[in-house]
Short mmCIF file of the C-alpha atoms (twelve columns), coordinates in Angstrom:
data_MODEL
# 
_entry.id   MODEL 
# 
loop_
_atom_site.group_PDB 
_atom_site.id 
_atom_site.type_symbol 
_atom_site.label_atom_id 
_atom_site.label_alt_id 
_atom_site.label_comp_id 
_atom_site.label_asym_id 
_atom_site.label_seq_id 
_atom_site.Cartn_x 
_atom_site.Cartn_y 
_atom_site.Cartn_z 
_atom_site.pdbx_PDB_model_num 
ATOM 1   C CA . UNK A 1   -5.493  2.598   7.022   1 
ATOM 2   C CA . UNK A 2   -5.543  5.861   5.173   1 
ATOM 3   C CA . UNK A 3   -8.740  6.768   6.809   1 
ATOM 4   C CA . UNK A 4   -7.166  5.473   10.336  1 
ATOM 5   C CA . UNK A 5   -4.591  8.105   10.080  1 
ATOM 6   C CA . UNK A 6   -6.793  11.009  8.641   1 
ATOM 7   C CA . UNK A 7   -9.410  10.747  11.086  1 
ATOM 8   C CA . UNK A 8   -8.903  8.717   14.231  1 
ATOM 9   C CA . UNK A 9   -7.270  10.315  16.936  1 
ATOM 10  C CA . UNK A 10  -4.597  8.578   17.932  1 
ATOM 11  C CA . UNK A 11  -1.391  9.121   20.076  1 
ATOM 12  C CA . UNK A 12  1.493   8.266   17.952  1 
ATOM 13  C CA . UNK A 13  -0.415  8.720   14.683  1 
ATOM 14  C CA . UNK A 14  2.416   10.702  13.398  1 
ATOM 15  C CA . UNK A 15  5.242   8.617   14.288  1 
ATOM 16  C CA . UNK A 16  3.376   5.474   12.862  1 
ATOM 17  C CA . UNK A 17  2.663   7.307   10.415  1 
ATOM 18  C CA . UNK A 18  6.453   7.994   9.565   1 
ATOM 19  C CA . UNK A 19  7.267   4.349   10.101  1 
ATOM 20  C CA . UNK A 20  4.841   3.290   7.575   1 
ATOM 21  C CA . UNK A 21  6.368   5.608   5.058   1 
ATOM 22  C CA . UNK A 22  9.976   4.716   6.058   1 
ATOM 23  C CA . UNK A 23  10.545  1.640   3.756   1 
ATOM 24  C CA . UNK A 24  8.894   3.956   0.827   1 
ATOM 25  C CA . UNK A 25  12.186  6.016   1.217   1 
ATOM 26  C CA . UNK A 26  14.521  3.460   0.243   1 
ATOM 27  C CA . UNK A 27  14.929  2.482   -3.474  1 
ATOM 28  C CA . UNK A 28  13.471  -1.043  -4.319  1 
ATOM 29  C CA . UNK A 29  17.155  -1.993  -5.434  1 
ATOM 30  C CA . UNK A 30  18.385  -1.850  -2.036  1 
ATOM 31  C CA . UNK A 31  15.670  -4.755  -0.737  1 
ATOM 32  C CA . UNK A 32  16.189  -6.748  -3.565  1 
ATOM 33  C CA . UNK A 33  19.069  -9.166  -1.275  1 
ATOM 34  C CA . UNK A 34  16.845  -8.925  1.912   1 
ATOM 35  C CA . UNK A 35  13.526  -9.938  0.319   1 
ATOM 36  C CA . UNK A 36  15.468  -12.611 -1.415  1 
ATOM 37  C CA . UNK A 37  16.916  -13.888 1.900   1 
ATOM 38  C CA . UNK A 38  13.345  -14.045 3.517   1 
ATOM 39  C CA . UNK A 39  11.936  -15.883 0.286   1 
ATOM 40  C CA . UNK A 40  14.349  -18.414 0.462   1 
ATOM 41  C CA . UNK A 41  13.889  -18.880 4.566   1 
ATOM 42  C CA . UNK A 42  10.173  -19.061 4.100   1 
ATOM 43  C CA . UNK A 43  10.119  -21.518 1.446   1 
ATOM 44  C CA . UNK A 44  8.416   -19.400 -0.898  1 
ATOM 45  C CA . UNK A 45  10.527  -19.093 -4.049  1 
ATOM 46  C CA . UNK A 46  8.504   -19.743 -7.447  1 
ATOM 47  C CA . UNK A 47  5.055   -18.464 -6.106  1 
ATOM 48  C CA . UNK A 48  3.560   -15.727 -7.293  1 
ATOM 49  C CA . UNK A 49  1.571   -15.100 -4.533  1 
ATOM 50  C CA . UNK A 50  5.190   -13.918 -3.056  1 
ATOM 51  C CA . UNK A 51  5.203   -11.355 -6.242  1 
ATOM 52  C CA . UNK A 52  2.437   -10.036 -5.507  1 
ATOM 53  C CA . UNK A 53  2.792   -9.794  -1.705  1 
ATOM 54  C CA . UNK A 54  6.060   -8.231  -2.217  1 
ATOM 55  C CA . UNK A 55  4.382   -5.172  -5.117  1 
ATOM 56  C CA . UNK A 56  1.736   -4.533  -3.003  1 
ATOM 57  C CA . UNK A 57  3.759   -3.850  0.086   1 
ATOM 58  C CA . UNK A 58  6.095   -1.617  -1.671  1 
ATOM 59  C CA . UNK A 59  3.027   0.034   -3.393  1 
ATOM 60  C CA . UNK A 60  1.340   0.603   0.469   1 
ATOM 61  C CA . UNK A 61  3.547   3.977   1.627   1 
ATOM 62  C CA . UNK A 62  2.440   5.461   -1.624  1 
ATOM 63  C CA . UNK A 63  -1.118  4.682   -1.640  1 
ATOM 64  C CA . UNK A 64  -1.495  5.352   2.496   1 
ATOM 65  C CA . UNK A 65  0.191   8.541   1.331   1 
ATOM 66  C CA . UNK A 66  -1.741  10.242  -1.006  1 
ATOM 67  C CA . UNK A 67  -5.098  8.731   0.293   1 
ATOM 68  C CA . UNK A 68  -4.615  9.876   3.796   1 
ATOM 69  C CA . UNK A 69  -4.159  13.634  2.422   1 
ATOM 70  C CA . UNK A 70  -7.206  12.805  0.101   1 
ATOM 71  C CA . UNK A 71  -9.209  11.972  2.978   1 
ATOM 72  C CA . UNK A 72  -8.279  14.178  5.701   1 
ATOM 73  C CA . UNK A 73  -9.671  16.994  3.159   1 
ATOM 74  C CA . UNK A 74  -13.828 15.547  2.925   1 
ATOM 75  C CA . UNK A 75  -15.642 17.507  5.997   1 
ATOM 76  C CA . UNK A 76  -15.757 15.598  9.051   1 
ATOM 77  C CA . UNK A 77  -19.022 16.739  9.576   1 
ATOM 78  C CA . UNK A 78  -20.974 14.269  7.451   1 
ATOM 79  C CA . UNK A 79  -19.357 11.818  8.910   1 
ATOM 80  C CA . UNK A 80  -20.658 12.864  12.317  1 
ATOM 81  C CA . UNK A 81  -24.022 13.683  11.484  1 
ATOM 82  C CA . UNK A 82  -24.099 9.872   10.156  1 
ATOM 83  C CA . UNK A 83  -22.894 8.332   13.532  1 
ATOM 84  C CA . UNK A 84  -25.547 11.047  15.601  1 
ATOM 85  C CA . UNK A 85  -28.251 9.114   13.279  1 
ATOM 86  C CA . UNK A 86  -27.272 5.895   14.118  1 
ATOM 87  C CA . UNK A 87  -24.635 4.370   11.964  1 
ATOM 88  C CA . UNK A 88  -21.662 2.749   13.259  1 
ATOM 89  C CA . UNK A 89  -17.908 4.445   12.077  1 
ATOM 90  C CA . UNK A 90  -18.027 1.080   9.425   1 
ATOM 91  C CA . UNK A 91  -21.216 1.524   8.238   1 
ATOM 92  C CA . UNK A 92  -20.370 5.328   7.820   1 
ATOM 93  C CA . UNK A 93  -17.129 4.894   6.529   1 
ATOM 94  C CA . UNK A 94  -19.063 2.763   3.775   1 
ATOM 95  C CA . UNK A 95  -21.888 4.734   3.089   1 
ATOM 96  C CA . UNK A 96  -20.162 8.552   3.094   1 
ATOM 97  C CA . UNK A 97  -16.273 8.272   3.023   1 
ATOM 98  C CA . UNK A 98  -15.813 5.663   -0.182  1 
ATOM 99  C CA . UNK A 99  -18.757 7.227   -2.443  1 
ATOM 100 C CA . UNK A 100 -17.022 10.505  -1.777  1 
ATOM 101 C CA . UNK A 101 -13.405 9.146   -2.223  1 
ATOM 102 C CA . UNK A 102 -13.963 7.216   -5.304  1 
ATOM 103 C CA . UNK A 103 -12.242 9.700   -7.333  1 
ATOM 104 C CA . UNK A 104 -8.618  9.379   -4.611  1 
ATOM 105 C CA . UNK A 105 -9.441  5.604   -4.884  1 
ATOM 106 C CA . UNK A 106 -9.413  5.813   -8.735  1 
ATOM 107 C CA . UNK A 107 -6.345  8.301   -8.587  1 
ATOM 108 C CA . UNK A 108 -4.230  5.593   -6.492  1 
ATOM 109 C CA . UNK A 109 -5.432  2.983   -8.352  1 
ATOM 110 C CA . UNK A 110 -4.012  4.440   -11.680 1 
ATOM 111 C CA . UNK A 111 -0.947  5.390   -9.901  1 
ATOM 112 C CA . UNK A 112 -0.240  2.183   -8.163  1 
ATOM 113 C CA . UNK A 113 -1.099  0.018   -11.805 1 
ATOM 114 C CA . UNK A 114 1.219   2.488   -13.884 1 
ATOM 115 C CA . UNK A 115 4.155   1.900   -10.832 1 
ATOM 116 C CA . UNK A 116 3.516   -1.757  -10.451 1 
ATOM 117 C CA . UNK A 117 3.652   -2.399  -14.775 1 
ATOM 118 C CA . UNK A 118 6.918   0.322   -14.693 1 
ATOM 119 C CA . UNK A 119 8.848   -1.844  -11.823 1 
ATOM 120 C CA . UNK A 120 10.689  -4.545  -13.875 1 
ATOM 121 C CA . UNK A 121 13.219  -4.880  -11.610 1 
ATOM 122 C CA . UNK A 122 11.460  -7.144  -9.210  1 
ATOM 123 C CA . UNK A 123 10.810  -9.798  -11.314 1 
ATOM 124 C CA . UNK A 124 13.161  -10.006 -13.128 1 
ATOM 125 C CA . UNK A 125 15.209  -10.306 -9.943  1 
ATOM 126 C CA . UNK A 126 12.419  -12.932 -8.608  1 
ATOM 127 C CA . UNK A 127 13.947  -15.549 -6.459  1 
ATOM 128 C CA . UNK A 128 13.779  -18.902 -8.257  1 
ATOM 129 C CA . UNK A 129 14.781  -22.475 -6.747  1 
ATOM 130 C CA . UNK A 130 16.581  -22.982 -10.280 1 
ATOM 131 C CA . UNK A 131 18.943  -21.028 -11.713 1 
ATOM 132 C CA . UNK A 132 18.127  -20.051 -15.213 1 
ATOM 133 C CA . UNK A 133 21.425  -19.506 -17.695 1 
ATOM 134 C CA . UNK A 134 22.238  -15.828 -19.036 1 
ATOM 135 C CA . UNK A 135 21.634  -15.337 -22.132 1 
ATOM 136 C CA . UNK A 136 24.380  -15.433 -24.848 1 
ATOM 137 C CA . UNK A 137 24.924  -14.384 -28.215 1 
# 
């Protein structure tokens, strides 16, 4: 997606860019009732895929973020000089823009594992069909 915004010209590619950082801009303490709400109309309370569906979509602004200025930086050129010798944008994208991104990939990676281990909140607030008791002393 990073890539998508970076180097594919687009017509709106700023304003979806803008709405895919718009939920980034909100604290995750203010979609803690929302996401709760949707859980519980889905039927998906006590799954952890639902955890982890719900981490990595508040990890995605971030990550689209700082790889999209990561990759809008590599020269443009070797990518076009591979599609003029026959590869495909995929087969490009594979063979020059990841080997030569590995260290943003890394960088996000580190930042987006350090975030995720930091964000207690979540679940601890994870919706559960039974109600555990506070603790008391």
């Amino acid at each position: 997606m990073a890539f998508a915004f970076a180097h594919v010209p687009v017509r709106e590619r700023g304003l979806a860019f803008f709405l895919l950082l718009l939920p980034g801009m909100f604290p995750p303490v203010t979609t803690i009732i929302p996401i709760f709400s949707a859980v519980r109309v889905l039927s998906l309370m006590d799954r952890t895929e639902t955890l982890i569906l719900f981490e990595t979509a508040a990890r995605l602004p971030l990550i689209v973020w700082v790889m999209r200025g990561f990759l809008a930086r590599l020269p443009t050129e070797m990518i076009e000089a591979a599609m003029l010798d026959g590869c495909r944008l995929i087969r490009a994208f594979f063979r020059i823009v990841v080997p030569l991104a590995a260290s943003g990939l890394v960088a996000v990676a580190l930042i987006s594992f350090i975030d995720t281990w930091n964000a207690f909140l979540v679940p601890w607030c994870s919706p559960t069909s039974t109600p555990s008791p506070l603790p008391s002393e």
